[in-house]
C-alpha positions in Angstrom: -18.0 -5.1 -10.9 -16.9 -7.2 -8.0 -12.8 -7.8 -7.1 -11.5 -10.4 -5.1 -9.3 -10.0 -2.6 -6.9 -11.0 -4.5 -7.1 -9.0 -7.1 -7.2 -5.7 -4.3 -3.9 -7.2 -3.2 -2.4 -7.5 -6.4 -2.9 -4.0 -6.5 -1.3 -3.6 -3.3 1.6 -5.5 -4.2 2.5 -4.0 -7.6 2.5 -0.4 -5.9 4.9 -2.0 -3.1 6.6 -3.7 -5.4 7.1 0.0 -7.5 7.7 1.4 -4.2 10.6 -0.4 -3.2 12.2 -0.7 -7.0 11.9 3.6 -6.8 13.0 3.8 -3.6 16.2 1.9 -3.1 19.1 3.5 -3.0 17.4 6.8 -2.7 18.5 9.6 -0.7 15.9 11.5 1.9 17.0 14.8 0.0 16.7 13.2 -3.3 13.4 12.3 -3.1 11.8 15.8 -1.4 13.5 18.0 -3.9 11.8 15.8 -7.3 8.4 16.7 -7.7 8.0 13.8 -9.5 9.5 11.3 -7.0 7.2 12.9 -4.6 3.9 12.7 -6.7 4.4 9.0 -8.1 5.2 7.9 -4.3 2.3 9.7 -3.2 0.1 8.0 -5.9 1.3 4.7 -5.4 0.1 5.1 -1.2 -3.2 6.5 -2.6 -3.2 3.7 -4.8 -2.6 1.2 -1.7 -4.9 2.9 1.0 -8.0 2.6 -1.9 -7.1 -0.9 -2.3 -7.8 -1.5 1.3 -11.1 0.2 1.8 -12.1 -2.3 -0.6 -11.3 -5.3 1.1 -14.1 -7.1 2.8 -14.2 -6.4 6.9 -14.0 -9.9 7.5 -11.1 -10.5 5.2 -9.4 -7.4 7.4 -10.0 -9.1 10.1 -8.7 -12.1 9.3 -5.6 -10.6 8.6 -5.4 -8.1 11.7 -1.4 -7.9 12.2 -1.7 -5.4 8.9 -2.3 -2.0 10.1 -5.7 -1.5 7.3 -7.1 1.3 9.1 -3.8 3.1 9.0 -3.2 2.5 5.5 -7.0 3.8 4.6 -6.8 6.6 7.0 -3.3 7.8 5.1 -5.2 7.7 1.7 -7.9 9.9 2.9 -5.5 12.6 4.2 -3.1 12.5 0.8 -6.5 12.6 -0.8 -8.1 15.6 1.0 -5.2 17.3 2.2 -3.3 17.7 -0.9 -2.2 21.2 -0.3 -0.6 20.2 2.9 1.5 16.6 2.4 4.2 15.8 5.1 6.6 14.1 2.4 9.0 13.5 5.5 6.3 11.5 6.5 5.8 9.9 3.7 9.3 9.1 3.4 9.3 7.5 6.2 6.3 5.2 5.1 7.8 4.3 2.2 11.4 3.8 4.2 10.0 2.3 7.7 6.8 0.3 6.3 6.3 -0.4 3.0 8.9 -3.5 3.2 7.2 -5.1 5.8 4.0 -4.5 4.2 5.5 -5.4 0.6 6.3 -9.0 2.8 2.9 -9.3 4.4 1.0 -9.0 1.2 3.0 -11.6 -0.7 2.5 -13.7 2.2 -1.3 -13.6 2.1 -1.5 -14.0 -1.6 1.0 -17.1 -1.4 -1.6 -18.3 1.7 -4.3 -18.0 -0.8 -3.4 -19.6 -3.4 -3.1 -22.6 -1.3 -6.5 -22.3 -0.3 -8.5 -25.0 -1.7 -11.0 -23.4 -3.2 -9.2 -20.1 -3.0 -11.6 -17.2 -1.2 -14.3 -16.7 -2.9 -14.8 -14.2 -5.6 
């Protein structure tokens, strides 16, 4: 079944969106010592780095300033390094770039829906 990029970036945007509601007001310590603050954070940049590798090249290209390959590259690693997740790192992904990112994606999808048609599906 094909996605638009829309729809990829809605997925984006609800895990941000998640991201930032879970994360405000949290404490560094906090977060590494719940096991289950750790995993749903971890999911939701799994969630956001699979998202990406399905965006079209050209779209990614189109929208260069957003660090894609990072974001994919970050997936892979949580993905097939499981036993040995940096969560300080993490933390400071969620702290120091998901914001920005959480910006950057509304902005696209608000740039989108002004298209006329809107990209194509």
């Amino acid at each position: 079944m094909f996605h638009s990029p829309d729809d990829y970036l809605g997925h984006i945007l609800l895990e941000t969106s998640f991201i930032l509601e879970v994360s405000e007001g949290l404490e560094k310590e906090v977060f590494l010592d719940n096991p289950i603050l750790t995993r749903a954070l971890v999911r939701s940049l799994e969630i956001i780095g699979e998202a990406t590798k399905k965006l079209p090249d050209d779209f990614r290209q189109q929208y260069s300033q957003i660090s894609w390959k990072q974001m994919a590259g970050m997936r892979d690693k949580l993905i097939h390094d499981y036993f040995g997740v940096d969560y300080n790192l993490v933390w400071e992904v969620v702290i120091n770039q998901i914001p920005l990112l959480h910006q950057q994606i509304q902005d696209i999808l608000n740039q989108l829906q002004e298209l006329d048609p809107p990209y194509p599906r």
